[in-house]
N, C-alpha and C positions, 0 to 999 in steps of 0.2 A: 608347916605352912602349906597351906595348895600349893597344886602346881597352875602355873597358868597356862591358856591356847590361844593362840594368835589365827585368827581366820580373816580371810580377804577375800572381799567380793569385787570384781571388779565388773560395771556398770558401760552396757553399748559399746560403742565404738572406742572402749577407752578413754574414755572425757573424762568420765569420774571413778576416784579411786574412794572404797569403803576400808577404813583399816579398824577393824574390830576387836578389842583386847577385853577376854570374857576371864575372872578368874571368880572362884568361890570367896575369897572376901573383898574385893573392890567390884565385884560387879562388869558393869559393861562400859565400857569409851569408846564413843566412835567418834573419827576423823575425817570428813570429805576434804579433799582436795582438787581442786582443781586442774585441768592438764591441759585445757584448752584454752583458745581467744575466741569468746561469743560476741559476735559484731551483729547487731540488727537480728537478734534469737538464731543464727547462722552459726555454727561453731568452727573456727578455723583452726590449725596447726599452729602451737606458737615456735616463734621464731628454735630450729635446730632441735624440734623434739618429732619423732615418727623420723621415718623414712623418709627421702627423697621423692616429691611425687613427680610423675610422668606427666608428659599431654596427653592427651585422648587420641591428639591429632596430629603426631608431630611433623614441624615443617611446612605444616598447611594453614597458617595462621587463624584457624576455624574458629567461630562463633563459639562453638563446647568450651573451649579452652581459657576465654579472657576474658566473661562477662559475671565471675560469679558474686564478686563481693559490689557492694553499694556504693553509691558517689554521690556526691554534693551535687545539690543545681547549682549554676552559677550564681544565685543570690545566696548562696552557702545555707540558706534557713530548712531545705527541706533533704531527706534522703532521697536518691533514685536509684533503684534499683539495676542490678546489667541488664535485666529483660527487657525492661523500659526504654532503656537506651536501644538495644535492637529492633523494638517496636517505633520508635521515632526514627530511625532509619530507614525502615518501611515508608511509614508515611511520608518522610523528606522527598523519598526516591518518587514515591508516586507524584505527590506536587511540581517536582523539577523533569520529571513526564510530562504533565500537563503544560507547563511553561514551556517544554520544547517544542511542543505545539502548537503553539503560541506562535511562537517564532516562525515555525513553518507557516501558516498562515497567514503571517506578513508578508510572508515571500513572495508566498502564493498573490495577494493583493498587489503586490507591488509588479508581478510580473502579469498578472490581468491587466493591471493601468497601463503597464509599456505595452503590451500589445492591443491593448485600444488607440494608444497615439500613435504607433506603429501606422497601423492599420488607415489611421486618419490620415495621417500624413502620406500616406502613398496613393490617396487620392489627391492631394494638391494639386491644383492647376499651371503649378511655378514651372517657366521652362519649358511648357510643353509644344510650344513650337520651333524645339530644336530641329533640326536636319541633318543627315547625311548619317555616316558611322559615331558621329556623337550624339546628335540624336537617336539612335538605337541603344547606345550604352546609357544614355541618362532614361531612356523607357525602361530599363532593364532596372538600371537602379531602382527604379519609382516601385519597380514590378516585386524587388528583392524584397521592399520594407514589407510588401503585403506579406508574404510568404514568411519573413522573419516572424511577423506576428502571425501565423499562424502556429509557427514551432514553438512558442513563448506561450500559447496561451494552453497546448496537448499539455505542455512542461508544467505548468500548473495546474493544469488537471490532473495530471499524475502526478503529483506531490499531494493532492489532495487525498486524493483512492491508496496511493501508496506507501506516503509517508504519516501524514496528518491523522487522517481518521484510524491506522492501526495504532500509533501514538495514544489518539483519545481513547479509544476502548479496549486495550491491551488492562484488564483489571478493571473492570468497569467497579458497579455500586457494591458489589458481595462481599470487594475484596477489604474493605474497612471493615465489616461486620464481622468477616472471617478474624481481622488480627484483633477486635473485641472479644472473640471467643478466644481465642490464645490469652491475650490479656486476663481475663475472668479468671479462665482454669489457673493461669500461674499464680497469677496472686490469691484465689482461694488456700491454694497450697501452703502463701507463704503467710496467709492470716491464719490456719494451723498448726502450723509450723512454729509462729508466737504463740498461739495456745497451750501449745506442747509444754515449750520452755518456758512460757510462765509456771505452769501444774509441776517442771521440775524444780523452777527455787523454789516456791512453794513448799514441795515435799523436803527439800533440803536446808530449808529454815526451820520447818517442823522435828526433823531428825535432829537438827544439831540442839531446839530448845529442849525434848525430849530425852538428848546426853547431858543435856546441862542440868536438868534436873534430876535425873539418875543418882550424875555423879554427887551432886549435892546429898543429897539423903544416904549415898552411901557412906559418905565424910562425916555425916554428924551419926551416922550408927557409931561407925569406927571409932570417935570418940567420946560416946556417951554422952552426946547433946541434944539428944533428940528420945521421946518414946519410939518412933517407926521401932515397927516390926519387919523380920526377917520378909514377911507378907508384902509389905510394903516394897519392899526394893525387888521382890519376884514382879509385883505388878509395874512397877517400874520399868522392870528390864524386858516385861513381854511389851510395853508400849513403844520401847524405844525400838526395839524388834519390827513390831508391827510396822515403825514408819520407815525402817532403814527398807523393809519389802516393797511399802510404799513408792519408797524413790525411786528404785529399782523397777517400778513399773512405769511412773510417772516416764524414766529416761528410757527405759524399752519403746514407749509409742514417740517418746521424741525421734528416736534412734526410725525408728520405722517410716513417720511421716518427711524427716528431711532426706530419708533416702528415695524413697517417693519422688519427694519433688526435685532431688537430683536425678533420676531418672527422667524425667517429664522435662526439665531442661535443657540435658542434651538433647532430646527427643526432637522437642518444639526449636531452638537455638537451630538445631542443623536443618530443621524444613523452610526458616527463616532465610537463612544460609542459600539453600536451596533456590529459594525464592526470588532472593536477590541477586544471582547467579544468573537467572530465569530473564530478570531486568535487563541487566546488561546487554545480555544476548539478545534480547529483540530490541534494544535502543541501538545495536552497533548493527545489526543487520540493517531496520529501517533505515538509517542515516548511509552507511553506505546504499542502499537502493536511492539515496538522493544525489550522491557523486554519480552515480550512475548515469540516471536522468538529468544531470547537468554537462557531464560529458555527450551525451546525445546531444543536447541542445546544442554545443557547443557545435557538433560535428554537423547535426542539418541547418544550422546556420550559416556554415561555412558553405554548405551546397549551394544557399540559395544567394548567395556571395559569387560563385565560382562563374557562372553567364555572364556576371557584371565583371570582373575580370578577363574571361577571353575577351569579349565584345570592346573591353576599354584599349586591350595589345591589338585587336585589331582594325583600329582607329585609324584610318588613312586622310591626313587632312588635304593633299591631293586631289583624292577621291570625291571628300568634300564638292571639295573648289571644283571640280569638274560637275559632279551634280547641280551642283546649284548655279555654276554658269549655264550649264543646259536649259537649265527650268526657268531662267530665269536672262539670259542674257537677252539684249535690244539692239544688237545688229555688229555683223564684225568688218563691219567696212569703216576704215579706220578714216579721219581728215585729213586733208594737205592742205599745201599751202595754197592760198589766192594767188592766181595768178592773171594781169591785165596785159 
């Protein structure tokens, strides 16, 4: 009896195992097996097989690290990809930029309008022929509103220059074009990437129909149910040959393009990352430059407060009454009585 030889090919990253059983009278059997979880042409680790894998990033909850398999939209009908969801995170951040501009520019409006009525109002005619040390403090007051609305109206003009408009153009029009190009390049990759894996079932439904017929025609040699010739199952066994090389190629450029495109998503994930880091940073500066500007206001506010205060402590109603008897009294020669 032959002897038989057992040869194993094993295929990329380990995904697929070829077990090959060649002897001189059965011919060839091959076996693919599977080793992996292919989700969305993606091949994952199944549960407690390989190694333990690492973060890229450990501790630093990075974008590399937690975007890589697919997710439901919330109507559950469509896949979304992790890249996607980082992409829409982009663009939330920039819309809720734009909105907080928004907001500032209410401000802004609302503190134009106080310092118009300010302003108006400290022109009022109410009161103004008070006298003495209180009529000095009520001019002063009248005098403060003006001055208040002066401070109220820099205040929003610098929220304009310094908060609002680096708001609105922090990322202006580029910056969506820019995440279209991210966009484009990663999902080329990953409509590849399905190409790949389809050309490997493919090659792996060809191989296994290829064993199946092999095996067939070596079964009916073996027991005289067939004319095939010894011819016949050499041609046999170099087709099934042919496609096991086949597959074997097919899963070498799979193997090639999802390393690719795992290289290009860390790549792109951490300048996202990057990006949105970028965000932050100039939203937390901007807005503190607005407590700023509002502690200012707060502070020449109080200045233009602080006259109407001495002036109000040094309000002598005394003094008054002596002024105004001055100016005003009609003789200090007091009556008596009648006297006949």
């Amino acid at each position: 009896m032959a002897s038989e030889r057992q040869i194993y090919y094993t295929l990329g990253h380990k995904g697929y195992h070829i077990l090959v059983l060649t002897s001189d009278l059965f011919g060839l059997i091959c076996m693919i097996q599977m080793r992996l979880s292919p989700i969305n042409c993606v091949t994952f680790p199944l549960p407690g097989e390989g190694p333990e894998q690492q973060l890229l990033k450990p501790n630093e909850w990075s974008y590399c690290d937690y975007f890589w398999a697919d997710r439901k939209d919330p109507q559950g009908t469509t896949h979304v990809t992790g890249f996607e969801v980082l992409l829409q995170k982009q663009l939330k951040g920039k819309q809720l930029q734009k909105e907080m501009a928004e907001f500032i520019h209410e401000r802004i409006k609302i503190e134009e309008e106080y310092a118009k009525n300010l302003s108006k109002l400290s022109l009022s005619p109410l009161a103004a022929q008070e006298e003495g040390t209180l009529g000095e403090a009520w001019t002063q007051l009248k005098k403060s509103l003006h001055d208040e609305a002066e401070v109220h109206l820099k205040f929003s003009n610098k929220l304009h220059t310094e908060v609002e408009k680096p708001l609105l153009t922090f990322r202006g029009d580029n910056f969506k074009k820019d995440l279209k190009k991210y966009d484009h390049h990663i999902a080329d990759l990953r409509k590849q990437l399905a190409s790949r894996f389809a050309s490997v079932e493919k090659a792996r439904k060809a191989l296994a129909d290829r064993q199946k017929d092999l095996e067939v025609k070596t079964q009916q040699l073996e027991i005289k149910l067939s004319n095939k010739t010894e011819e016949d199952i050499k041609k046999a066994r170099r087709k099934s040959t042919q496609a096991g090389d086949d597959l074997m190629r097919c899963l070498d450029l799979y193997n090639q393009t999802q390393s690719k495109w795992f290289e290009e998503m860390v790549t792109t994930s951490m300048e996202l990352e990057k990006l949105e880091v970028e965000r932050v940073e100039w939203i937390q500066q901007h807005l503190r430059q607005y407590t700023t500007l509002r502690h200012e206001t707060d502070m020449f506010n109080q200045s233009t407060v602080e006259p109407v205060d001495q002036l109000l402590q040094n309000m002598d109603p005394a003094k008054d009454r002596e002024l105004w008897v001055k100016e005003n009294k009609t003789g200090e020669v007091r009556p008596v009585d009648l006297d006949i």
